[in-house]
N, CA, C and O of each residue as an XYZ file, in Angstrom:
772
protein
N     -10.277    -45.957    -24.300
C     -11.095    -45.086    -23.482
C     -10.469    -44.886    -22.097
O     -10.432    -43.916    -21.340
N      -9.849    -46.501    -22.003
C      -9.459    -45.859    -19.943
C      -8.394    -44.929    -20.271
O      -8.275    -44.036    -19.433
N      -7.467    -44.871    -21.389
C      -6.080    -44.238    -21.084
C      -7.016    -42.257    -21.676
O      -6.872    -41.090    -21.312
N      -7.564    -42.723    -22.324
C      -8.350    -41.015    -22.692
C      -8.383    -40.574    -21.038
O      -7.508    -39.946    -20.442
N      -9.527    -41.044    -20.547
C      -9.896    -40.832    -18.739
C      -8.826    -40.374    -17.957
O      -8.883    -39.220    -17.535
N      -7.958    -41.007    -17.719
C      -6.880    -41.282    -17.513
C      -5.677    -40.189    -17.930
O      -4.807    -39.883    -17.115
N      -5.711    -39.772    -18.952
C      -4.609    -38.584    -19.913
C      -5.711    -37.055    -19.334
O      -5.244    -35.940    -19.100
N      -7.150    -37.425    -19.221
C      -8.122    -35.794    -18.879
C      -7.932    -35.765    -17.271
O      -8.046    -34.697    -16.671
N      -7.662    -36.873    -16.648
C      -7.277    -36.463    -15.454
C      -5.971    -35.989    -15.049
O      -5.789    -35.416    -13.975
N      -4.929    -36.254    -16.018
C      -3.520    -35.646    -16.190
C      -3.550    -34.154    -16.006
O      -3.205    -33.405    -15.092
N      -3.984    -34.017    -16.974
C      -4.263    -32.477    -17.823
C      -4.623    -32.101    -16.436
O      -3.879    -31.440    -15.712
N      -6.276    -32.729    -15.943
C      -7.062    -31.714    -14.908
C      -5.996    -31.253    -13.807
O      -5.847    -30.058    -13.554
N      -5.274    -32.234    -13.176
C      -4.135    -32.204    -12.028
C      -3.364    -31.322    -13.048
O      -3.966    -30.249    -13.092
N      -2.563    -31.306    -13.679
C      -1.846    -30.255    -14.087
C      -1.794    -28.812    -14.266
O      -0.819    -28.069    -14.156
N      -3.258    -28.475    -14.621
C      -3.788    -27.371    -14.841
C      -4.249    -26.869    -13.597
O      -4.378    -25.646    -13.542
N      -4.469    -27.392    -12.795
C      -4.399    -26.813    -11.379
C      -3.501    -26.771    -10.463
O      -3.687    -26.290     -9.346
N      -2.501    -27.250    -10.846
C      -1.325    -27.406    -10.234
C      -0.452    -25.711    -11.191
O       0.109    -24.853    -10.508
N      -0.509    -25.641    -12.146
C      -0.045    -24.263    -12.657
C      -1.168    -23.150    -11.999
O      -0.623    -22.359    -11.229
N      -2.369    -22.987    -12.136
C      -3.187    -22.069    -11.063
C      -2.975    -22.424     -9.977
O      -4.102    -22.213     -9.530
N      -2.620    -22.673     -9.442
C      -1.832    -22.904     -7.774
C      -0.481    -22.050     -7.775
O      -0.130    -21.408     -6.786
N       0.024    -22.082     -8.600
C       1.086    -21.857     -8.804
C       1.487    -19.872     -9.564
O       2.506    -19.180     -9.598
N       0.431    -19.725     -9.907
C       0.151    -18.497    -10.641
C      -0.413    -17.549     -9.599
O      -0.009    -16.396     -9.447
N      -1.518    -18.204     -8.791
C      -2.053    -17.505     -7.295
C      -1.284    -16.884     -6.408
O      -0.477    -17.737     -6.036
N      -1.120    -16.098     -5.976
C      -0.128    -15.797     -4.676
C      -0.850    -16.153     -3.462
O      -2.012    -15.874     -3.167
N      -0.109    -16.715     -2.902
C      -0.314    -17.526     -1.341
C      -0.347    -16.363     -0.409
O       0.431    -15.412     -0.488
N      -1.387    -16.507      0.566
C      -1.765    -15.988      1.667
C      -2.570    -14.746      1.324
O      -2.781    -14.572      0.124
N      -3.109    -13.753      2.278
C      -3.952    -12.675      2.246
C      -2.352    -11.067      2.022
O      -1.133    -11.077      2.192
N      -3.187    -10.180      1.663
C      -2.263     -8.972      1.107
C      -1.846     -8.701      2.656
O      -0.758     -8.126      2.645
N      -2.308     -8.902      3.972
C      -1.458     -8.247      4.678
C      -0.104     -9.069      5.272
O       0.854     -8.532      5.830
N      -0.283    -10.568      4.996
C       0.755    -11.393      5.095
C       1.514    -11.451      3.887
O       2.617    -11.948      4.117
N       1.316    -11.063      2.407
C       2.254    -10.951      1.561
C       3.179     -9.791      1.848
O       4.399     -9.952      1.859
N       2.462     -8.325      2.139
C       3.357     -7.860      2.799
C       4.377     -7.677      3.647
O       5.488     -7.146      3.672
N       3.294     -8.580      4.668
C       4.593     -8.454      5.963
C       5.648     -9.561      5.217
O       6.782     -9.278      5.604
N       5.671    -10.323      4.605
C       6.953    -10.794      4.265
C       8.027     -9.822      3.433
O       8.920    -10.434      2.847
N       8.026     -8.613      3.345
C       9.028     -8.034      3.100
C       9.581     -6.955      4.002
O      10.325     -6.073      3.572
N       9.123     -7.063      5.519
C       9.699     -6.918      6.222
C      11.115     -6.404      6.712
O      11.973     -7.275      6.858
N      11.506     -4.915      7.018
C      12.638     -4.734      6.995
C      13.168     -4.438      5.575
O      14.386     -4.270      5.646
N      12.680     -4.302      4.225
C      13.245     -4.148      2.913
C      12.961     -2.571      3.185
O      12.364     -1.981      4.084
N      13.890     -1.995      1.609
C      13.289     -0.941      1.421
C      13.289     -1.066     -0.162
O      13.978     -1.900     -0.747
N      12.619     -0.341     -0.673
C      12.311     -0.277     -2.328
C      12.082      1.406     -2.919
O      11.232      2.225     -2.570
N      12.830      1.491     -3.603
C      12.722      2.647     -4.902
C      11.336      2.265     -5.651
O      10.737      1.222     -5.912
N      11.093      3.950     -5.908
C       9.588      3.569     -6.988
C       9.731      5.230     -7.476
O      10.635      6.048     -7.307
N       8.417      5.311     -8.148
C       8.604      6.304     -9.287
C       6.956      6.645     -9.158
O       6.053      6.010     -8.613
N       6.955      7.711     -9.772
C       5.221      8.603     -9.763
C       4.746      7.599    -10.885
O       5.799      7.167    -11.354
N       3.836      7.092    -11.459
C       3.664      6.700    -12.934
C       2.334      7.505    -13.154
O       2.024      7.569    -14.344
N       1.366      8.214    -12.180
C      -0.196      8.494    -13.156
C       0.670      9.859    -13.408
O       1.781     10.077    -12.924
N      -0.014     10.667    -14.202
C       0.458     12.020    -14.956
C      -0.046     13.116    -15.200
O      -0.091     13.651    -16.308
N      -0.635     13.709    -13.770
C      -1.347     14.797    -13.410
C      -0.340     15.273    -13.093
O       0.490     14.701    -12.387
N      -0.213     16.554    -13.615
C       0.542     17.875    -13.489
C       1.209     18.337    -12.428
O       2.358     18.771    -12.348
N      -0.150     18.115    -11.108
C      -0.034     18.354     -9.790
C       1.194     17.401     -9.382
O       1.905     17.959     -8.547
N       1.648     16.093     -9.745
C       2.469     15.464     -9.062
C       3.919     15.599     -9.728
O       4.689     14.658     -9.533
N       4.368     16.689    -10.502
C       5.626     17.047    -10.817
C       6.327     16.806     -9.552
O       7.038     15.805     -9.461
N       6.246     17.337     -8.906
C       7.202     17.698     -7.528
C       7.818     16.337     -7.376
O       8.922     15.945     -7.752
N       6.699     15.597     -6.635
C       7.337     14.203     -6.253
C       7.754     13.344     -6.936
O       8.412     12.439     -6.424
N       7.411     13.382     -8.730
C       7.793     12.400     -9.811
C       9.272     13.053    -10.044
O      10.026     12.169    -10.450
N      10.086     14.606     -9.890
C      11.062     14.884     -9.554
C      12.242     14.679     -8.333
O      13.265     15.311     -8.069
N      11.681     13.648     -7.807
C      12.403     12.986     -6.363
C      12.696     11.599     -6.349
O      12.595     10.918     -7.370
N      12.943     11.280     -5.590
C      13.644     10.039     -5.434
C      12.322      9.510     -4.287
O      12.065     10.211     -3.308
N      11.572      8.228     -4.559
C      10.876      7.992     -3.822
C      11.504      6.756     -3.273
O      12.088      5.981     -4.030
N      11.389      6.481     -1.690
C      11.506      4.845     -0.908
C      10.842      4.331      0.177
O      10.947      4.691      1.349
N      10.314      3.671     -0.178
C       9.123      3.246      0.885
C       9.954      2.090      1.428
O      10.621      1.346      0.710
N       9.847      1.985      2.942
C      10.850      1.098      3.822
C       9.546      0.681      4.526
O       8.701      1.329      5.142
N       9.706     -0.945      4.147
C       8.397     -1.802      4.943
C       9.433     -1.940      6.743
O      10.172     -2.842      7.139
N       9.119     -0.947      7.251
C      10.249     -1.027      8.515
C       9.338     -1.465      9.900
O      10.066     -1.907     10.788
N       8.402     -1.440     10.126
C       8.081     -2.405     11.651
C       7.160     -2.945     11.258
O       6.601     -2.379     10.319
N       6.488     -4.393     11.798
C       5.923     -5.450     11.000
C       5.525     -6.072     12.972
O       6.311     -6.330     13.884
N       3.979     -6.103     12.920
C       3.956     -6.923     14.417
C       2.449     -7.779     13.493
O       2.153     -7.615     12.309
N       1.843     -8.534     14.359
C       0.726     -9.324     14.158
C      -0.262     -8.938     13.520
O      -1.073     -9.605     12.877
N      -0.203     -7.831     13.694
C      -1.705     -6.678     13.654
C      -1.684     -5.187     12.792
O      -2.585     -4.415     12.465
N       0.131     -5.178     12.549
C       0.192     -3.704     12.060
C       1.322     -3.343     11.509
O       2.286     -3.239     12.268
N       1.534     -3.023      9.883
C       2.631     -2.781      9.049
C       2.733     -1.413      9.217
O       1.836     -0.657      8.843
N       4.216     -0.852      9.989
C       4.150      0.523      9.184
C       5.521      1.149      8.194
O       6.731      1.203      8.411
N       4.778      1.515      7.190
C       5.565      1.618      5.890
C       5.822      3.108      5.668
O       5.093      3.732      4.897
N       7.235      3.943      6.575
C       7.607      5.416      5.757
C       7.641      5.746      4.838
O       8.837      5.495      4.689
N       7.374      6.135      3.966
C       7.560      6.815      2.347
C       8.772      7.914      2.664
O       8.638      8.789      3.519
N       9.683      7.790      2.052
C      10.642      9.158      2.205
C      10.308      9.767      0.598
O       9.945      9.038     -0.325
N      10.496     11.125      0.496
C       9.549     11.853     -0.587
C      11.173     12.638     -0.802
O      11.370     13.692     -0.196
N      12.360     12.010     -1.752
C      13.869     12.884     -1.499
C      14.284     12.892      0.237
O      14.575     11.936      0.956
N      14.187     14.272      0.548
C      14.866     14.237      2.012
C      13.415     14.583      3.084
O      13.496     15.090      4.203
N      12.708     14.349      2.703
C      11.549     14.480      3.372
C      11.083     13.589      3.976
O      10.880     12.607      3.261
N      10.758     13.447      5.188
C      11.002     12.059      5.890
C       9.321     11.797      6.841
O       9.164     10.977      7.746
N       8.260     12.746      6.298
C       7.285     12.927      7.284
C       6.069     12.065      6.935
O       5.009     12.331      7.502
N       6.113     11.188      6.170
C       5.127     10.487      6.067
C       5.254      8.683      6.051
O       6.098      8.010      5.460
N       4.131      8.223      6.897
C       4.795      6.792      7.504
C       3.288      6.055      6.675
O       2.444      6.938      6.830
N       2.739      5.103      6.046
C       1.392      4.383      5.905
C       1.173      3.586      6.729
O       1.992      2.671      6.645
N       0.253      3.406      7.752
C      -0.042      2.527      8.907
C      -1.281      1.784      8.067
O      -2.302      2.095      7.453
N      -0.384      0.387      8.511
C      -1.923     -0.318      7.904
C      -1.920     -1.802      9.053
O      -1.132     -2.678      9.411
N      -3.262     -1.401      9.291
C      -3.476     -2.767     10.391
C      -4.973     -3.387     10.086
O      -6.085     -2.931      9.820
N      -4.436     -4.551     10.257
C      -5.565     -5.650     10.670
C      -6.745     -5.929     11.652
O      -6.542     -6.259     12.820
N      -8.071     -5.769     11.076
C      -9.118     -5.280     11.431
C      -9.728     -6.672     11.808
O      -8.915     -7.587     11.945
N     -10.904     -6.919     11.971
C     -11.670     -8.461     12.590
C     -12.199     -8.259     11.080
O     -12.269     -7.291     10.323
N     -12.580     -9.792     10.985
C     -13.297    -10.114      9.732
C     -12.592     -9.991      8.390
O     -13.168     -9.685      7.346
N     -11.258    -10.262      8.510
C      -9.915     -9.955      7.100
C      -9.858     -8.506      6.418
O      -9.264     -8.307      5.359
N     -10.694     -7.291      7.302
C     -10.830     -6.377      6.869
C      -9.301     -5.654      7.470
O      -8.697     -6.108      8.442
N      -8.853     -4.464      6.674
C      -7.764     -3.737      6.656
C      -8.352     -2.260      6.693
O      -9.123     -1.650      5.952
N      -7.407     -1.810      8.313
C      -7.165     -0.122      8.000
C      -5.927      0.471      6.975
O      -4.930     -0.201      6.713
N      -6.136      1.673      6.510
C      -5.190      2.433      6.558
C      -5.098      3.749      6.909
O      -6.101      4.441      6.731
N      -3.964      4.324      7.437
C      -4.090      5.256      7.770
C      -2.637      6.104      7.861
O      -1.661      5.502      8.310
N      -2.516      7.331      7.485
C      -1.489      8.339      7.236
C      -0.710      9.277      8.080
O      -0.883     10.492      8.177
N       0.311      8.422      8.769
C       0.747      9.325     10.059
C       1.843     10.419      9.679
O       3.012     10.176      9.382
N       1.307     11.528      9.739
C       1.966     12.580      8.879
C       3.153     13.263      9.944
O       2.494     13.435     10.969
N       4.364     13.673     10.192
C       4.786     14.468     11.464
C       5.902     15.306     10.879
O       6.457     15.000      9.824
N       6.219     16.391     11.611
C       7.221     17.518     11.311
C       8.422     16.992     11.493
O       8.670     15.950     12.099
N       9.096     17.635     11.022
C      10.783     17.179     11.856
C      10.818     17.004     12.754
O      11.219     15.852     12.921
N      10.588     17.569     13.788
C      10.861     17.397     14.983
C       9.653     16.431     15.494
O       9.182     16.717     16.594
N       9.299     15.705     15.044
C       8.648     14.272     15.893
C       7.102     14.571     15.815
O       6.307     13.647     15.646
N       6.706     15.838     15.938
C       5.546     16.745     15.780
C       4.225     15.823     15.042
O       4.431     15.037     14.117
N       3.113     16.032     15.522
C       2.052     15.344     14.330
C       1.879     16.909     13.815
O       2.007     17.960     14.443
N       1.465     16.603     12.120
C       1.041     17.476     11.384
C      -0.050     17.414     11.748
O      -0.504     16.516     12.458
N      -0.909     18.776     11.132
C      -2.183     19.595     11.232
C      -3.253     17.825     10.347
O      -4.061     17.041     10.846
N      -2.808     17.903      9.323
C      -3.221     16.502      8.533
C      -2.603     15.756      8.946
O      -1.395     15.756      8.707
N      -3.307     14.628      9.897
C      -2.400     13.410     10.116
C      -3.508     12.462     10.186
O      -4.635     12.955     10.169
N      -3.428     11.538     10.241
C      -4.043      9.763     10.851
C      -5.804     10.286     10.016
O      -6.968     10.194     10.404
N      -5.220     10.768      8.887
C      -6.542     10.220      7.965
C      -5.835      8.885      6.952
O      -4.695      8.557      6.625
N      -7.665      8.213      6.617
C      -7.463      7.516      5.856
C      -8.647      6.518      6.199
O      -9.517      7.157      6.789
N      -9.039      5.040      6.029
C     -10.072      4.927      5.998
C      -9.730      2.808      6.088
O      -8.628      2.270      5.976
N     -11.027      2.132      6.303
C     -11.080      0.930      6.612
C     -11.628      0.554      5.154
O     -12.460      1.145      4.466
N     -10.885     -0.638      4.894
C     -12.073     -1.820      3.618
C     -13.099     -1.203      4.037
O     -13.304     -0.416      4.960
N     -14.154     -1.985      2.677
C     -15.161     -1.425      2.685
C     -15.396     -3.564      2.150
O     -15.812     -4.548      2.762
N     -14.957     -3.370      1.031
C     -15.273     -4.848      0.299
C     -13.750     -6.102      1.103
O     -12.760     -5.454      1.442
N     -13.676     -7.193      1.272
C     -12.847     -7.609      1.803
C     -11.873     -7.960      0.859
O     -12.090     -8.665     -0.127
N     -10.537     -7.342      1.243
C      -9.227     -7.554      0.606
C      -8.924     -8.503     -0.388
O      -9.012     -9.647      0.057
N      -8.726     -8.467     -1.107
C      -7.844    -10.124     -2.078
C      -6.483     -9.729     -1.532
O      -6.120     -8.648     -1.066
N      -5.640    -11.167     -1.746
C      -4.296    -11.345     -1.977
C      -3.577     -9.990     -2.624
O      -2.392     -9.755     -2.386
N      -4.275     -9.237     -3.345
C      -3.044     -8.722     -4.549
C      -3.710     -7.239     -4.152
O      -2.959     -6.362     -4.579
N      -4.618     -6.798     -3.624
C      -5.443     -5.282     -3.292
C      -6.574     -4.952     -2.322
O      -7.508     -5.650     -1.928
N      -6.291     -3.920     -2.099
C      -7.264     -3.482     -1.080
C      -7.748     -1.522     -1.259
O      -6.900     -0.711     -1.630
N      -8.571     -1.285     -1.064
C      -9.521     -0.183     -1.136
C      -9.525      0.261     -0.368
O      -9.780     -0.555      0.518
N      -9.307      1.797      0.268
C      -9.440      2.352      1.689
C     -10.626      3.700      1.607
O     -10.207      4.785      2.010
N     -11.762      3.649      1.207
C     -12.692      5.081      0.959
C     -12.155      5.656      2.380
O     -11.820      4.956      3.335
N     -12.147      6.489      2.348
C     -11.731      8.138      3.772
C     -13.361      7.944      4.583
O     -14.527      8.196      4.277
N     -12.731      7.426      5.616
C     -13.607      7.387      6.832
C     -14.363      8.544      7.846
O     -14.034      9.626      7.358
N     -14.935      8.710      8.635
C     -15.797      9.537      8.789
C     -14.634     10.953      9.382
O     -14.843     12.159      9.246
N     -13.299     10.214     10.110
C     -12.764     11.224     10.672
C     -11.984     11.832      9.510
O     -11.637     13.013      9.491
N     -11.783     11.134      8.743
C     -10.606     12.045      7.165
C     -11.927     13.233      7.044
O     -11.887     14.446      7.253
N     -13.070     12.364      6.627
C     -14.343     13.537      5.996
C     -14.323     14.938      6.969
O     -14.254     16.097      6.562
N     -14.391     14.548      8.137
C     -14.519     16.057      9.063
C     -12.928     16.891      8.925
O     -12.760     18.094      8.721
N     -11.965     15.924      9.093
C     -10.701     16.755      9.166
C     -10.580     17.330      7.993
O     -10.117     18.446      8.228
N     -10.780     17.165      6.518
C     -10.866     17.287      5.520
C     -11.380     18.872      5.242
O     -10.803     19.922      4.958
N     -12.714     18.490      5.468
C     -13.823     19.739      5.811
C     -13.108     20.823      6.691
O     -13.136     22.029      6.446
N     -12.404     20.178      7.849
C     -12.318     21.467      8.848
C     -11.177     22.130      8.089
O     -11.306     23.352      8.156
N     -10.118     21.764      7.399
C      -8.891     22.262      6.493
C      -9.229     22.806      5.770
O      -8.503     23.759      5.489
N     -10.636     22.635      4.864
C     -10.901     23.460      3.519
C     -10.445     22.830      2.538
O      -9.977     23.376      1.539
N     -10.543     21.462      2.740
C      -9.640     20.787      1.715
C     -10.781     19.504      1.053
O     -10.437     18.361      0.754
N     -12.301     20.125      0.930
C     -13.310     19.143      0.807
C     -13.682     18.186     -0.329
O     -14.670     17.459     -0.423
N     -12.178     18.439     -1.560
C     -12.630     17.327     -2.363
C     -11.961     16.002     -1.565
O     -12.480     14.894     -1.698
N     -11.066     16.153     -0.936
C     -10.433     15.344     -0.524
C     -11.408     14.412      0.266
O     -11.037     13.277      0.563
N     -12.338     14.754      0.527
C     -13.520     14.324      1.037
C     -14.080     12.623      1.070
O     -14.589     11.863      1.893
N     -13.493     12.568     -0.823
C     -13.760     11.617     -1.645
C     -13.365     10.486     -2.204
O     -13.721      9.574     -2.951
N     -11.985     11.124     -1.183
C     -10.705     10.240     -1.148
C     -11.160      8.425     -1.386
O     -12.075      7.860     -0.786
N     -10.107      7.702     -2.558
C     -10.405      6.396     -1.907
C      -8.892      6.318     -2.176
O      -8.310      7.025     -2.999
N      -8.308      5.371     -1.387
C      -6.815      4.968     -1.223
C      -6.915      3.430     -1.495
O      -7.722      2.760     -0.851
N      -6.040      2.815     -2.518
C      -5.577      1.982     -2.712
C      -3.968      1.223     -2.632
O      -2.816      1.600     -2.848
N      -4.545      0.118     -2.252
C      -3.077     -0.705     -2.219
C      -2.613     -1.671     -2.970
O      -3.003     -2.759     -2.548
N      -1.938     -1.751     -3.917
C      -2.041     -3.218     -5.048
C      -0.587     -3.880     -4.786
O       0.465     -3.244     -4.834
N      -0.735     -5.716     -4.406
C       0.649     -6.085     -4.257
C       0.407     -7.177     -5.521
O      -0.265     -8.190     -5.327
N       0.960     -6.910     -6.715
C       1.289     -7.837     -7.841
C       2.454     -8.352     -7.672
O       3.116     -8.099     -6.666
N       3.032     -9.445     -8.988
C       4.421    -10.179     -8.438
C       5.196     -9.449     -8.341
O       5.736     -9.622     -7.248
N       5.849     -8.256     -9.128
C       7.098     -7.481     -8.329
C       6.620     -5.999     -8.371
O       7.293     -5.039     -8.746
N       5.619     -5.988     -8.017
C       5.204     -4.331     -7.804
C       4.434     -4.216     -6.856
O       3.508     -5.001     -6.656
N       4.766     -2.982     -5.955
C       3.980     -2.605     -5.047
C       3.401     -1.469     -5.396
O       4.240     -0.734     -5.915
N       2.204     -0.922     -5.343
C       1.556      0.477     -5.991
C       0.816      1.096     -4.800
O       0.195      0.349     -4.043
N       0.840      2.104     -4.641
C       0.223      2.993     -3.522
C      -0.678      4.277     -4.454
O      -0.008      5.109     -5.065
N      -1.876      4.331     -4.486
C      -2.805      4.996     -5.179
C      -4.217      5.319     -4.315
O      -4.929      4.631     -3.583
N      -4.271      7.225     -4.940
C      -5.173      7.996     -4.650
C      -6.035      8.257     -5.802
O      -5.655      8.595     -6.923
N      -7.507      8.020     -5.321
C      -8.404      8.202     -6.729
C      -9.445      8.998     -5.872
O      -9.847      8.617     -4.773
N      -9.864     10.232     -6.550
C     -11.716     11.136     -6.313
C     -12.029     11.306     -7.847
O     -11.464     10.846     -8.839
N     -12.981     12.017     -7.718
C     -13.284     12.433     -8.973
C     -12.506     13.744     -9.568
O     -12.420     14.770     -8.893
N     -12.086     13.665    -10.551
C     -11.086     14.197    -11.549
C      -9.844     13.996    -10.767
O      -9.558     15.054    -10.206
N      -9.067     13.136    -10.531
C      -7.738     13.316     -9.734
C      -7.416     11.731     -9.311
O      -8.125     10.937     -8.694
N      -5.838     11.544     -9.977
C      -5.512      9.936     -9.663
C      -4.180     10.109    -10.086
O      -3.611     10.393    -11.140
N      -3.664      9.677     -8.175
C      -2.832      9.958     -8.131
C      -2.122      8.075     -7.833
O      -2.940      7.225     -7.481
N      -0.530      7.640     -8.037
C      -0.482      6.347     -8.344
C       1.425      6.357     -8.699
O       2.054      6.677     -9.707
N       1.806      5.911     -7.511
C       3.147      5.312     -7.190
C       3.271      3.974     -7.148
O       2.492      3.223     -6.561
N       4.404      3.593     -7.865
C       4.970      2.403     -7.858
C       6.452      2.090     -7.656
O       7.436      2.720     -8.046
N       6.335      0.566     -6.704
C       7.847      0.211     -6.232
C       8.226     -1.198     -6.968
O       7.413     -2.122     -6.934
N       8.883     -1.271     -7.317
C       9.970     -2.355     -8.012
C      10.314     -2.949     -6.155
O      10.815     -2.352     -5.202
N       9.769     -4.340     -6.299
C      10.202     -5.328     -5.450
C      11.241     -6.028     -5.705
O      11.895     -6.364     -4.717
N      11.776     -6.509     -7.175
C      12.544     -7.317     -7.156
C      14.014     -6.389     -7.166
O      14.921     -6.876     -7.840
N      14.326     -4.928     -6.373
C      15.326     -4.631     -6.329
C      15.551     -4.069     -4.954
O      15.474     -2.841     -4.959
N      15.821     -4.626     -3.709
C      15.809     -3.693     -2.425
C      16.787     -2.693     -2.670
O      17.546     -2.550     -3.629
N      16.600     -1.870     -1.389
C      18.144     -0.594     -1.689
C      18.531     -0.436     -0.311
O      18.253     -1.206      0.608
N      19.061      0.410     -0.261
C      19.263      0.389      1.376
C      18.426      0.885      2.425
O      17.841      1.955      2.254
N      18.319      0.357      3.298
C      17.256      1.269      4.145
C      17.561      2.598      4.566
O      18.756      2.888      4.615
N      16.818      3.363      4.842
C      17.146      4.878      4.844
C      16.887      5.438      6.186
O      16.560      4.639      7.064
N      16.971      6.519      6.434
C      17.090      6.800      7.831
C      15.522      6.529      8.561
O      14.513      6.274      7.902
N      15.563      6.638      9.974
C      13.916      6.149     10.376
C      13.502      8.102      9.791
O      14.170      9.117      9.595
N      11.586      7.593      9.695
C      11.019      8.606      9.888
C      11.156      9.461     10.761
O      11.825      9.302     11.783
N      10.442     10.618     10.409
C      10.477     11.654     11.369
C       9.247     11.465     12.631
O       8.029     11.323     12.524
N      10.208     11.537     13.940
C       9.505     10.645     14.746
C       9.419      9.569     15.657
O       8.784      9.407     16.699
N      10.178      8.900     15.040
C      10.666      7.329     14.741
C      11.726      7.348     16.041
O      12.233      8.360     16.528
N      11.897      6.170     16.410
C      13.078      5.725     17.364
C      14.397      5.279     16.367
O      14.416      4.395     15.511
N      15.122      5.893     16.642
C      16.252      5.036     15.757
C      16.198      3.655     15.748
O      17.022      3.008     15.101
């Protein structure tokens, strides 16, 4: 009987020692910032019609400035260099995001700095961004009111990073291969060298 006791407390330590081990350590905005300075290739994967264009490009998202409070991540779309994902750290483990859109020439676009705060608090591996009150009006004032409905997601699994748009009828959903950096690419449009 003692060595039974004894062999179930083995097991118990063991089996939590592999879920320890299976978990990813820390909150999603510190898993991120540890890739810091990388850049990563990714690909369209959902398969709405509408996203031919960009599933025909070369996508790279460069995790390029990283401070206490605030990741910001360019997406280059081929040679298109105008879109950056700002995501910062809110009180209470809650996360913004938000979409700093700009012209070539340094310019903010007409659509820029929408996007929206948690709603439910982050896990390790995802986070939820529903379009906040200012996306809803800018949205509206464009004529662009399904967008209205916007929710933006962020998923960090072990070697994938996914960047995803969901409303009703429409889901849209990029993914980056972590375990291959590439080179970093030029700064955004905007950007300080």
């Amino acid at each position: 009987m003692k060595y039974r006791v004894l062999s179930l407390a083995v097991l118990a330590v063991g089996a939590c020692s592999v879920q320890q081990e299976a978990a990813p350590s820390g909150d999603l905005f510190e898993r991120l910032s540890a890739h810091c300075g990388e850049a990563y290739e990714g690909r369209v994967v959902s398969e709405d019609p509408r996203d031919a264009d960009w599933a025909s490009q070369r996508l790279v998202m460069h995790v390029r400035e990283c401070s206490e409070n605030e990741i910001r991540i360019p997406l280059h779309v081929g040679e298109d260099r105008s879109r950056t994902w700002v995501i910062t750290r809110m009180g209470e483990g809650q996360l913004r995001l938000k979409h700093d859109h700009r012209h070539e020439d340094g310019s903010e676009d007409v659509l820029t700095q929408y996007g929206g705060d948690t709603v439910e608090t982050p896990t390790a591996q995802r986070a939820e961004f529903p379009a906040d009150d200012f996306s809803r009006e800018l949205f509206e004032r464009e004529g662009i009111p399904a967008s209205m409905e916007n929710v933006w997601s962020i998923t960090l699994t072990g070697d994938t990073f996914t960047y995803a748009l969901d409303r009703p009828e429409r889901h849209f959903a990029a993914e980056f291969d972590l375990t291959d950096p590439v080179s970093a690419p030029p700064p955004p449009w905007g950007a300080v060298e």
